[in-house]
Biopython code that builds the backbone (N, CA, C, O; Angstrom):
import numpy as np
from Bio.PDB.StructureBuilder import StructureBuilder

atoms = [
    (1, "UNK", "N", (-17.773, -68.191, -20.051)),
    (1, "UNK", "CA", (-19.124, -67.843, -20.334)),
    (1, "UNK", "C", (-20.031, -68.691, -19.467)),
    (1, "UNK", "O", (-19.829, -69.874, -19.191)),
    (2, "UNK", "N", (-20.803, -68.133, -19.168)),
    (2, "UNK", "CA", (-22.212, -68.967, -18.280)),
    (2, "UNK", "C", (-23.095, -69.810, -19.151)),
    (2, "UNK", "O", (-23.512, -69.439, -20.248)),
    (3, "UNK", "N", (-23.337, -70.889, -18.631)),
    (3, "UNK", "CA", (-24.277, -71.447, -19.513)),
    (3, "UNK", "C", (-25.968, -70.715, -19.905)),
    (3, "UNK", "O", (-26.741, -70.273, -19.055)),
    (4, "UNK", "N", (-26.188, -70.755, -21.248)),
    (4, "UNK", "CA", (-27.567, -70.212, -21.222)),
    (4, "UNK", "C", (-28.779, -70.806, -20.451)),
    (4, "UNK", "O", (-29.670, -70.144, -19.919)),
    (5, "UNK", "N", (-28.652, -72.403, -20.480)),
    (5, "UNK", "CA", (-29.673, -73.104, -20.001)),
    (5, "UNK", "C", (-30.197, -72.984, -18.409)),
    (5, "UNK", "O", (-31.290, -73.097, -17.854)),
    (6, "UNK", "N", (-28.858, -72.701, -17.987)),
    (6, "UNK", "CA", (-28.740, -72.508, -16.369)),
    (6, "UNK", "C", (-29.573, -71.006, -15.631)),
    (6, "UNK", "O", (-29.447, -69.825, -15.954)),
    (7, "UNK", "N", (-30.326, -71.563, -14.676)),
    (7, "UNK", "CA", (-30.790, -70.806, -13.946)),
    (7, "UNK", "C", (-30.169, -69.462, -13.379)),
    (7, "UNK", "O", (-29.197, -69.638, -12.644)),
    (8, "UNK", "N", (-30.581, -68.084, -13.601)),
    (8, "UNK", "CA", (-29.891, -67.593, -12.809)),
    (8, "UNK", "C", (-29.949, -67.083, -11.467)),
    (8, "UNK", "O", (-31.031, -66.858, -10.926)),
    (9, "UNK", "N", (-28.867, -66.891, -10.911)),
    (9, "UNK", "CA", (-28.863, -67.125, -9.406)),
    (9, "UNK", "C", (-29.543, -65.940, -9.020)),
    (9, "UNK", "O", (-29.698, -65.035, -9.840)),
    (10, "UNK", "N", (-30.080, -65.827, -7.536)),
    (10, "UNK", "CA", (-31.061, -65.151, -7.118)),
    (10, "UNK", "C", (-30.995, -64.149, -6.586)),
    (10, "UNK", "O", (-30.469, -64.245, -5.477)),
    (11, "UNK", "N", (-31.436, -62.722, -6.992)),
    (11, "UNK", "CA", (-30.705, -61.713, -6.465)),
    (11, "UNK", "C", (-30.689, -61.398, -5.492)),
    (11, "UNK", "O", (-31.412, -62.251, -4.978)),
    (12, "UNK", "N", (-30.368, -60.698, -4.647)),
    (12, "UNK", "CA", (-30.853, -60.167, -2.925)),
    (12, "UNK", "C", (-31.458, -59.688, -3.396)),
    (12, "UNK", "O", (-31.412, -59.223, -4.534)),
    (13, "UNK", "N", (-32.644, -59.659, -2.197)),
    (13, "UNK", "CA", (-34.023, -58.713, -2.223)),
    (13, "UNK", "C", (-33.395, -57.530, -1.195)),
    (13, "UNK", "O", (-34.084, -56.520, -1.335)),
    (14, "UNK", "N", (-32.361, -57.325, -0.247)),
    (14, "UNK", "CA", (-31.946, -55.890, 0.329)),
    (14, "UNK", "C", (-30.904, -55.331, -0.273)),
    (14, "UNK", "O", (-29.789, -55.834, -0.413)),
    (15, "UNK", "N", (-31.195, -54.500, -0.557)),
    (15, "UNK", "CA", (-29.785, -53.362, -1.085)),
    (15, "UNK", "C", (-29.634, -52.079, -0.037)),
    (15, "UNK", "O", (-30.485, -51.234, 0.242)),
    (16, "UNK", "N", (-28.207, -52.217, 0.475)),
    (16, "UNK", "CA", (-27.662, -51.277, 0.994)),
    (16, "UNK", "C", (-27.115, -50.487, 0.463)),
    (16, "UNK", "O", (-26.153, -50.909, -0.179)),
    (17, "UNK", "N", (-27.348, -49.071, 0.408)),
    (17, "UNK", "CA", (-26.560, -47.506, 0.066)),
    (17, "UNK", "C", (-25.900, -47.195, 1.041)),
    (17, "UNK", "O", (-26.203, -47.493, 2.196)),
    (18, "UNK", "N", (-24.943, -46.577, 0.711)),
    (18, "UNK", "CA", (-24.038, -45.795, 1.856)),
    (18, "UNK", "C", (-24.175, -44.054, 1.089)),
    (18, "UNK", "O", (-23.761, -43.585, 0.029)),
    (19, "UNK", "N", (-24.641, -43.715, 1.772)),
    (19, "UNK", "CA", (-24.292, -41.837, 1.335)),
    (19, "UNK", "C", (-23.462, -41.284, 2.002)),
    (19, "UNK", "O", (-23.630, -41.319, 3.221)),
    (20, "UNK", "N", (-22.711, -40.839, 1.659)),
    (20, "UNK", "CA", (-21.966, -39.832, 2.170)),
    (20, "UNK", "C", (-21.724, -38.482, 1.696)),
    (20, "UNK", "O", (-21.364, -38.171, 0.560)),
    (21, "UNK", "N", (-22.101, -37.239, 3.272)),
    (21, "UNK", "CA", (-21.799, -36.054, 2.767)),
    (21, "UNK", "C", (-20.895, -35.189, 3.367)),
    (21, "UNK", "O", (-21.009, -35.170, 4.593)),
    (22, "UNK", "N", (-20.062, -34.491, 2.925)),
    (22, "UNK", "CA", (-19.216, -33.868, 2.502)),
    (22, "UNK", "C", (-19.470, -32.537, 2.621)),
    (22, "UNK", "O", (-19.941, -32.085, 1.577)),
    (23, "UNK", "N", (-19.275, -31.325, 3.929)),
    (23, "UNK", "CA", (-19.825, -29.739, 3.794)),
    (23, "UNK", "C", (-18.212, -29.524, 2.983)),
    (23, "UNK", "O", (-17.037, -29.855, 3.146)),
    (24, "UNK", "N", (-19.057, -28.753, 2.043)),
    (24, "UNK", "CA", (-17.944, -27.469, 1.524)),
    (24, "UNK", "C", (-17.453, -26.947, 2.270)),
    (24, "UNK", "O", (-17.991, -26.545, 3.302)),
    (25, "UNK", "N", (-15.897, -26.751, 1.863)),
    (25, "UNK", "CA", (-15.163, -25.673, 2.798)),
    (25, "UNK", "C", (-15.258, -24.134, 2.903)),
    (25, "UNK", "O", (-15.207, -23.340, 1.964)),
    (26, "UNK", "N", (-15.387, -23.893, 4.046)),
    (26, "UNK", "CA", (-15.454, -22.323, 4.285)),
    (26, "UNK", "C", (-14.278, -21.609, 3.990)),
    (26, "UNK", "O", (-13.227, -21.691, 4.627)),
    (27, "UNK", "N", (-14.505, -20.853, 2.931)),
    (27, "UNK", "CA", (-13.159, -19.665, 2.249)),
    (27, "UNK", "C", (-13.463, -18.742, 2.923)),
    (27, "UNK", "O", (-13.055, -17.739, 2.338)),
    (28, "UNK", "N", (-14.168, -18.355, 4.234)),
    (28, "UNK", "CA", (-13.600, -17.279, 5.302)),
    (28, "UNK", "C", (-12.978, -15.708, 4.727)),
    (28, "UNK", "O", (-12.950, -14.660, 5.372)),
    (29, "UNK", "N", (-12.626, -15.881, 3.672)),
    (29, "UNK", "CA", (-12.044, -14.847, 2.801)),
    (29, "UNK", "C", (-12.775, -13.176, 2.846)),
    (29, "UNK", "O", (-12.118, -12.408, 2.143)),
    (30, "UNK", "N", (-13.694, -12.667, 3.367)),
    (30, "UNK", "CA", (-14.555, -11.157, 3.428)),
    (30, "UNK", "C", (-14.405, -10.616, 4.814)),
    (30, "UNK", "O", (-14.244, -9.399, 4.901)),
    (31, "UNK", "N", (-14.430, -11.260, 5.810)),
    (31, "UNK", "CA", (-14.834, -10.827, 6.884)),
    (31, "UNK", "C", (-13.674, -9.987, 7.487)),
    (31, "UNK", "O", (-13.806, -8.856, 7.956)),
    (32, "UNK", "N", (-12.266, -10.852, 7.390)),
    (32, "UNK", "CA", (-11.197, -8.893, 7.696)),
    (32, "UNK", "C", (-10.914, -7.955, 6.854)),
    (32, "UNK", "O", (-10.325, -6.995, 7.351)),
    (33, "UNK", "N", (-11.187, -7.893, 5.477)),
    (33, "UNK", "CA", (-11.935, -7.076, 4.857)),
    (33, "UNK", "C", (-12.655, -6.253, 5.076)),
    (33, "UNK", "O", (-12.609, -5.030, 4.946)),
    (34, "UNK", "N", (-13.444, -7.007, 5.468)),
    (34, "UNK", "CA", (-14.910, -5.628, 5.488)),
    (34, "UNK", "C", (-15.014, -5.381, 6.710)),
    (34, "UNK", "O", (-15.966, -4.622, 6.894)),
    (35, "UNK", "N", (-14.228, -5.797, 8.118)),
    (35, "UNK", "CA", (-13.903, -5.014, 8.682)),
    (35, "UNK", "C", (-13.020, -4.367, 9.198)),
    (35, "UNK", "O", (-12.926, -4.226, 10.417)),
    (36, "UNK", "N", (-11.944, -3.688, 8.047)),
    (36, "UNK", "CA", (-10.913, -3.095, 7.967)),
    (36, "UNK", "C", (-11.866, -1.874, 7.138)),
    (36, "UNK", "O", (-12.028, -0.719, 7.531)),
    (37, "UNK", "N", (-12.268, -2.311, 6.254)),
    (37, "UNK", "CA", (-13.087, -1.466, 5.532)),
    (37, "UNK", "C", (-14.460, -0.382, 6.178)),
    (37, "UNK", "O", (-14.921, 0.669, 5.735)),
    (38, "UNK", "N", (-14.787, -1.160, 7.330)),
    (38, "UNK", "CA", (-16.282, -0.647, 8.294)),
    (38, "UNK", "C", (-14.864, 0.339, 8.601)),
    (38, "UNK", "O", (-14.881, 1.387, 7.955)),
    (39, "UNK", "N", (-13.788, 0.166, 9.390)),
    (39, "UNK", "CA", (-13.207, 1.084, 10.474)),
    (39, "UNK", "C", (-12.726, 2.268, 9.829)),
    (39, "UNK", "O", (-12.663, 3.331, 10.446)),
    (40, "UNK", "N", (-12.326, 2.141, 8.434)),
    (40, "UNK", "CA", (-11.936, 3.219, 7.844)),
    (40, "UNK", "C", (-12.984, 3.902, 7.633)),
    (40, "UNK", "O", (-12.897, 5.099, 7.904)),
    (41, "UNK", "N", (-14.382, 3.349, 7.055)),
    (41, "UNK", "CA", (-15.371, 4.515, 7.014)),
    (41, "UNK", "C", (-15.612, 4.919, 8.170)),
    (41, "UNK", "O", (-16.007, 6.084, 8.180)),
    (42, "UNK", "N", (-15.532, 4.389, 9.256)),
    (42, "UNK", "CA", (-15.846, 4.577, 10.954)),
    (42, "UNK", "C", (-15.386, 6.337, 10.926)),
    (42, "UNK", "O", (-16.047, 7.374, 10.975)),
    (43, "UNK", "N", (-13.583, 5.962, 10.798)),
    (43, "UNK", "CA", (-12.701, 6.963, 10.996)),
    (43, "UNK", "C", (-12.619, 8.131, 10.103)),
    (43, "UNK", "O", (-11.878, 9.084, 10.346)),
    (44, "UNK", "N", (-13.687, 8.027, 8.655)),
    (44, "UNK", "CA", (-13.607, 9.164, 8.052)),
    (44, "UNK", "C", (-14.603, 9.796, 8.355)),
    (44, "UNK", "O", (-14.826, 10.938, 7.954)),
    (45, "UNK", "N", (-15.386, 9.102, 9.152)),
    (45, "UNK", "CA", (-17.113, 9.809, 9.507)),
    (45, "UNK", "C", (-16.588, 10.763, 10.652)),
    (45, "UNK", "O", (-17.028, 11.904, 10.790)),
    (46, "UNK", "N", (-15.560, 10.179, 11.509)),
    (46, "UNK", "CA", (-15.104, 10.709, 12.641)),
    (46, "UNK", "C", (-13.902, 12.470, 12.425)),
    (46, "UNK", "O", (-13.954, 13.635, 12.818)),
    (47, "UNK", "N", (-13.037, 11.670, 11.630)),
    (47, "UNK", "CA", (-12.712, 13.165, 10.564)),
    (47, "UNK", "C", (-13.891, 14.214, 10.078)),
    (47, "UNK", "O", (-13.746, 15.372, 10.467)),
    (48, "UNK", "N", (-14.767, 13.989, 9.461)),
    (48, "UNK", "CA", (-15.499, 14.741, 8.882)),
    (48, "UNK", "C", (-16.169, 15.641, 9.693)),
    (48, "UNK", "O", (-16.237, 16.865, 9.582)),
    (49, "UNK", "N", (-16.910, 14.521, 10.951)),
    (49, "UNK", "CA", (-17.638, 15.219, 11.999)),
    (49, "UNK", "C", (-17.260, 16.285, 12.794)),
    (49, "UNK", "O", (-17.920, 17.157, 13.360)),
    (50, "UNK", "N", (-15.332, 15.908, 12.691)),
    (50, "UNK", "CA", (-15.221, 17.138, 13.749)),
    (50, "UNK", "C", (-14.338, 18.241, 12.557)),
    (50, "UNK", "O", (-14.059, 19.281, 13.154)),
    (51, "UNK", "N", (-13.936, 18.275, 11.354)),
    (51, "UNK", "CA", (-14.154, 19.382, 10.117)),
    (51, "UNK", "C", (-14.835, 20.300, 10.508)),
    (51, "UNK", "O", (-14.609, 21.327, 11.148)),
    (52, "UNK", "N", (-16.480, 19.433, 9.669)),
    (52, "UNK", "CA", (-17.051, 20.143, 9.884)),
    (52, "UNK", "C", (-18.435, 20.993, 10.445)),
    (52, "UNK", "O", (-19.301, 21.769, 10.039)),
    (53, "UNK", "N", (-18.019, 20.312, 11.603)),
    (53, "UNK", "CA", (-19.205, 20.600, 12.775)),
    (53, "UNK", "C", (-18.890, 21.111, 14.065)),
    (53, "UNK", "O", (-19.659, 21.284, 15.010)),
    (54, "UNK", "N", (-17.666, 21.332, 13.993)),
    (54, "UNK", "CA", (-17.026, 22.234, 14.766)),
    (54, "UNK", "C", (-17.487, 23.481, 15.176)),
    (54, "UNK", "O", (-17.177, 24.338, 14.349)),
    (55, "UNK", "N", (-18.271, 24.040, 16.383)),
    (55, "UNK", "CA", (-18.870, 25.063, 16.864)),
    (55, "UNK", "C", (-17.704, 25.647, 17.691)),
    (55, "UNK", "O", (-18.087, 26.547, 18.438)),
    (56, "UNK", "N", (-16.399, 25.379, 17.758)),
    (56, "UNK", "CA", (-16.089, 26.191, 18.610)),
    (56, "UNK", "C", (-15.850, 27.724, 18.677)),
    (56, "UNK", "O", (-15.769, 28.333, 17.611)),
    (57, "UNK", "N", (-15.740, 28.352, 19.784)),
    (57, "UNK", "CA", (-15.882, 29.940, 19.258)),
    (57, "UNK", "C", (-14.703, 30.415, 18.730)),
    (57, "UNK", "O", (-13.801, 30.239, 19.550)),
    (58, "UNK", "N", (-14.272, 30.996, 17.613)),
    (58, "UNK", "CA", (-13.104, 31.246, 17.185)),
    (58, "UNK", "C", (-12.493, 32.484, 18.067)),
    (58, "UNK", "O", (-13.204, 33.333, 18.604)),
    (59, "UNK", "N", (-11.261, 32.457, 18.123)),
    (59, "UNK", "CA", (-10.806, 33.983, 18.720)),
    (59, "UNK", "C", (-10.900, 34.795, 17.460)),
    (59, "UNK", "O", (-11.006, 34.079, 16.464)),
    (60, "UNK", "N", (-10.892, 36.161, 17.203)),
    (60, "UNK", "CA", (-10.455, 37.355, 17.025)),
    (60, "UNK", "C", (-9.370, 37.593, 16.664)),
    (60, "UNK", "O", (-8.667, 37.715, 17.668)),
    (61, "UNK", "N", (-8.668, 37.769, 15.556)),
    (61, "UNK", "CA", (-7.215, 38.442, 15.318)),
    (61, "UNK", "C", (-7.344, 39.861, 15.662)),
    (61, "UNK", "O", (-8.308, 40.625, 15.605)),
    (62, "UNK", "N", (-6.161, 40.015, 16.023)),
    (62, "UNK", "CA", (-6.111, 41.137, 16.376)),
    (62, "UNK", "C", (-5.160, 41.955, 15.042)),
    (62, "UNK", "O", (-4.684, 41.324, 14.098)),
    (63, "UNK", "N", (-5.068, 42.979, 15.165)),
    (63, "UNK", "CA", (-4.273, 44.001, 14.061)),
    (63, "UNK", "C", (-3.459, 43.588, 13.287)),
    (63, "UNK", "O", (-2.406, 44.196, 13.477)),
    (64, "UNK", "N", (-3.384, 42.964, 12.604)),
    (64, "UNK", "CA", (-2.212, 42.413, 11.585)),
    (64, "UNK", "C", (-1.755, 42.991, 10.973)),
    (64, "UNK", "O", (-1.093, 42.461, 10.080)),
    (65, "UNK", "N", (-1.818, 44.305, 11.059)),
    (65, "UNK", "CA", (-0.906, 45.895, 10.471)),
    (65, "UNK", "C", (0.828, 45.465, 11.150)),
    (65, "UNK", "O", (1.226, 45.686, 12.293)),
    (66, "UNK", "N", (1.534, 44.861, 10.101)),
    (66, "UNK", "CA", (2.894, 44.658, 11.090)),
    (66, "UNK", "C", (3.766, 45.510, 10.354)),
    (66, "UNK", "O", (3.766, 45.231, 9.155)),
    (67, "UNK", "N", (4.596, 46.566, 10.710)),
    (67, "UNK", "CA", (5.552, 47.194, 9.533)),
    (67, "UNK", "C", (7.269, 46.896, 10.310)),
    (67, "UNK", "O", (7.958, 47.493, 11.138)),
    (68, "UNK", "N", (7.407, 45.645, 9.488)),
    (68, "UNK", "CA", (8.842, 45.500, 9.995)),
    (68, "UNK", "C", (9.680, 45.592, 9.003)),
    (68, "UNK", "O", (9.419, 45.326, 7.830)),
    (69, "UNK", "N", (11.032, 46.087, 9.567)),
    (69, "UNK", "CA", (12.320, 46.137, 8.467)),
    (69, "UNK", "C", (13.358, 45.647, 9.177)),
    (69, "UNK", "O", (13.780, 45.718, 10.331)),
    (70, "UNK", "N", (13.764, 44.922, 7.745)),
    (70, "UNK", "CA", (15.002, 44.157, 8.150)),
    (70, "UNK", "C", (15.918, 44.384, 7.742)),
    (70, "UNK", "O", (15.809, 44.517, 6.523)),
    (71, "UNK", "N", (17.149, 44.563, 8.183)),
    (71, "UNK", "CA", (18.455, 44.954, 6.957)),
    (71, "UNK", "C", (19.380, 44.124, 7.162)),
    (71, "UNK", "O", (20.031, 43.937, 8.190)),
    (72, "UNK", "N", (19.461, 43.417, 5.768)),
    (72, "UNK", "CA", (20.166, 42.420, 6.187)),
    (72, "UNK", "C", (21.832, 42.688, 5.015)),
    (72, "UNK", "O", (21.887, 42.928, 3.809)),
    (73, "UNK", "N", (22.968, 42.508, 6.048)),
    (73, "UNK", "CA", (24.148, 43.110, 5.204)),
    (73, "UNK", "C", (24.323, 41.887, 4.185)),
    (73, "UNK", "O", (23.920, 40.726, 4.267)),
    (74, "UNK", "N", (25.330, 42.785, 2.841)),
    (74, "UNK", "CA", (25.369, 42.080, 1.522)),
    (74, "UNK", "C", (26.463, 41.346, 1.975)),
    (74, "UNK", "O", (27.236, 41.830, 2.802)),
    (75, "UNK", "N", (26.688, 39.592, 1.257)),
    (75, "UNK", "CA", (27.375, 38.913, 1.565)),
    (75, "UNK", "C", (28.856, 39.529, 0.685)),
    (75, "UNK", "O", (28.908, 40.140, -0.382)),
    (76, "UNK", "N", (30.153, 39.017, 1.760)),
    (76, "UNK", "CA", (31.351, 39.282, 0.564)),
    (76, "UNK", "C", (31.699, 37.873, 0.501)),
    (76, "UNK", "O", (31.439, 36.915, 1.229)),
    (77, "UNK", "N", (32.620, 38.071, -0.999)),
    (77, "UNK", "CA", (32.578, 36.451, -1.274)),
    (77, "UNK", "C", (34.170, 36.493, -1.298)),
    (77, "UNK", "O", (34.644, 36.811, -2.388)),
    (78, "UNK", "N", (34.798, 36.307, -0.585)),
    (78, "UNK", "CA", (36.392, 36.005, -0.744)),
    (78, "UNK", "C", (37.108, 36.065, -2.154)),
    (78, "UNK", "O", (36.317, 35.724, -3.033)),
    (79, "UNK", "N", (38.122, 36.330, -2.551)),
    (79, "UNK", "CA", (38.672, 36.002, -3.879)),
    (79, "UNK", "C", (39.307, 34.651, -3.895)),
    (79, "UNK", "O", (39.617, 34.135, -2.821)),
    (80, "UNK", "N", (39.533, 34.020, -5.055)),
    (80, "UNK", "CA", (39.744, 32.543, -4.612)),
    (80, "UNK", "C", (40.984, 32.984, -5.754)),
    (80, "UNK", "O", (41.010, 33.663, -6.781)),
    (81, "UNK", "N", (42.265, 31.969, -4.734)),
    (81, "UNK", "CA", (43.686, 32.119, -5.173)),
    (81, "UNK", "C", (43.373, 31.390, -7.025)),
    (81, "UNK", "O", (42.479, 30.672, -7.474)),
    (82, "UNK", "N", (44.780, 32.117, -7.744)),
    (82, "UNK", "CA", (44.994, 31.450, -9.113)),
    (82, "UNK", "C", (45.129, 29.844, -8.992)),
    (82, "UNK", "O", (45.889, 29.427, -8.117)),
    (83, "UNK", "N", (44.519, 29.010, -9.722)),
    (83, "UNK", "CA", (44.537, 28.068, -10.008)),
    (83, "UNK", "C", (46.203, 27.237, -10.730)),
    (83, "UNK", "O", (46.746, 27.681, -11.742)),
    (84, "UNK", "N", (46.845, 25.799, -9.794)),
    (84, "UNK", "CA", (48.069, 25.926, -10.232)),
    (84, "UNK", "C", (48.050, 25.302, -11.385)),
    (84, "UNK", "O", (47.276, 24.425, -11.768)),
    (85, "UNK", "N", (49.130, 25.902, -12.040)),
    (85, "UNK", "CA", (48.962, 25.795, -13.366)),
    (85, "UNK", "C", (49.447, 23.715, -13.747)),
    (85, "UNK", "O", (50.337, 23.120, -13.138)),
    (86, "UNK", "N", (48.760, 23.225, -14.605)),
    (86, "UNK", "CA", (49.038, 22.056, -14.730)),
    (86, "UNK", "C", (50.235, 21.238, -16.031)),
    (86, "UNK", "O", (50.308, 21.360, -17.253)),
    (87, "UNK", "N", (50.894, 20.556, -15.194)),
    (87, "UNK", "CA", (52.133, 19.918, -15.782)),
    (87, "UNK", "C", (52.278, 19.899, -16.767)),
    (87, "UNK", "O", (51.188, 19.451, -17.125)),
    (88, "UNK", "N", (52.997, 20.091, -17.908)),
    (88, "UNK", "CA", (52.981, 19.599, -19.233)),
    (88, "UNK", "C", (53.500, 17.930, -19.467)),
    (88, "UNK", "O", (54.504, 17.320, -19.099)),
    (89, "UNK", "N", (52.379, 17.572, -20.203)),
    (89, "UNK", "CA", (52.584, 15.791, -20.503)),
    (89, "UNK", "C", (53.647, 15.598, -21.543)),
    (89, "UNK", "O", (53.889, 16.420, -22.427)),
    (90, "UNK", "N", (54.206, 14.567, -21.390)),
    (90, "UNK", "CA", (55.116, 14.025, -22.592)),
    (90, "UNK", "C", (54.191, 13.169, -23.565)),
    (90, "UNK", "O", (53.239, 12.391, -23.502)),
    (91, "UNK", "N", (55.308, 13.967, -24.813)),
    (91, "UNK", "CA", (54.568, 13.131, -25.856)),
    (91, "UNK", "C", (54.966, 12.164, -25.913)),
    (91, "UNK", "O", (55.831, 11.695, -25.174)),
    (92, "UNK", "N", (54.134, 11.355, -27.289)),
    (92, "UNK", "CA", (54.545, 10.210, -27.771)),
    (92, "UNK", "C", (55.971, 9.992, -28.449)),
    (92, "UNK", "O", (56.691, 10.750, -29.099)),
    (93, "UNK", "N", (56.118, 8.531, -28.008)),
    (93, "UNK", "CA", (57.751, 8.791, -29.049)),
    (93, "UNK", "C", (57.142, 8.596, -30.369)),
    (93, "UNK", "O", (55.918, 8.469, -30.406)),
    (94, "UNK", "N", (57.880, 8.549, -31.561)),
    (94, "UNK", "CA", (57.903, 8.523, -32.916)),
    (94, "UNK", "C", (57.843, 7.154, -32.874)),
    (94, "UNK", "O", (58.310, 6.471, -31.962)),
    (95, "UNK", "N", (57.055, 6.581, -34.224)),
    (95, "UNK", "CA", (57.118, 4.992, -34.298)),
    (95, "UNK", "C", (58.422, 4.835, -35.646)),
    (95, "UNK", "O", (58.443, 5.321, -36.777)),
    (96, "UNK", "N", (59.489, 3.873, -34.864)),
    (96, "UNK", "CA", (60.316, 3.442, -35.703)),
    (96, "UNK", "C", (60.218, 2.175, -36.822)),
    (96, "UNK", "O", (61.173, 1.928, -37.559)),
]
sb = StructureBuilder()
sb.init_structure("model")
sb.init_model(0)
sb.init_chain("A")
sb.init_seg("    ")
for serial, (resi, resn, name, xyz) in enumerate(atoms, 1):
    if name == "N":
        sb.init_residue(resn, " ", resi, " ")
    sb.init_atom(name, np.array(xyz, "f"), 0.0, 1.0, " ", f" {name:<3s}", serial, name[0])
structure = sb.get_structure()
């Protein structure tokens, strides 16, 4: 313990701070995103545009009256041989 009677010692009259700062880190995280996202709308604008804005001049069908016949012969299906007849199994013996 310090004595009460005793003087106390004298404070500095300068005080030094140190600050220090610190930038937050950049989470970078949107930007290939959204432009993966710009290119797909890019490419559906580009789909759409040529859908449906397409002026080109169409051809003309011509007669689609087609009368075709086909004859096509009936299949034959082979006869398939008798099936061989299967072994007869032995029985069980009798329990003695």
């Amino acid at each position: 313990m310090t004595d009460p009677n005793m003087v106390p010692p004298e404070r500095p009259t300068e005080v030094h701070h140190t600050t220090v700062n610190v930038a937050p880190e950049k989470s970078g995280g949107g930007g290939g995103a959204a432009l993966i996202i710009g290119a797909l709308f890019v490419i559906a604008l580009i789909i759409a545009a040529v859908l449906f804005l397409n002026n080109a001049p169409s051809q003309e069908a011509g007669d689609t009256n087609l009368d075709v016949n086909i004859d096509v012969p009936t299949p034959s299906v082979p006869e398939l041989p008798d099936a061989p007849r299967l072994p007869e199994l032995p029985s069980p013996a009798p329990a003695q």
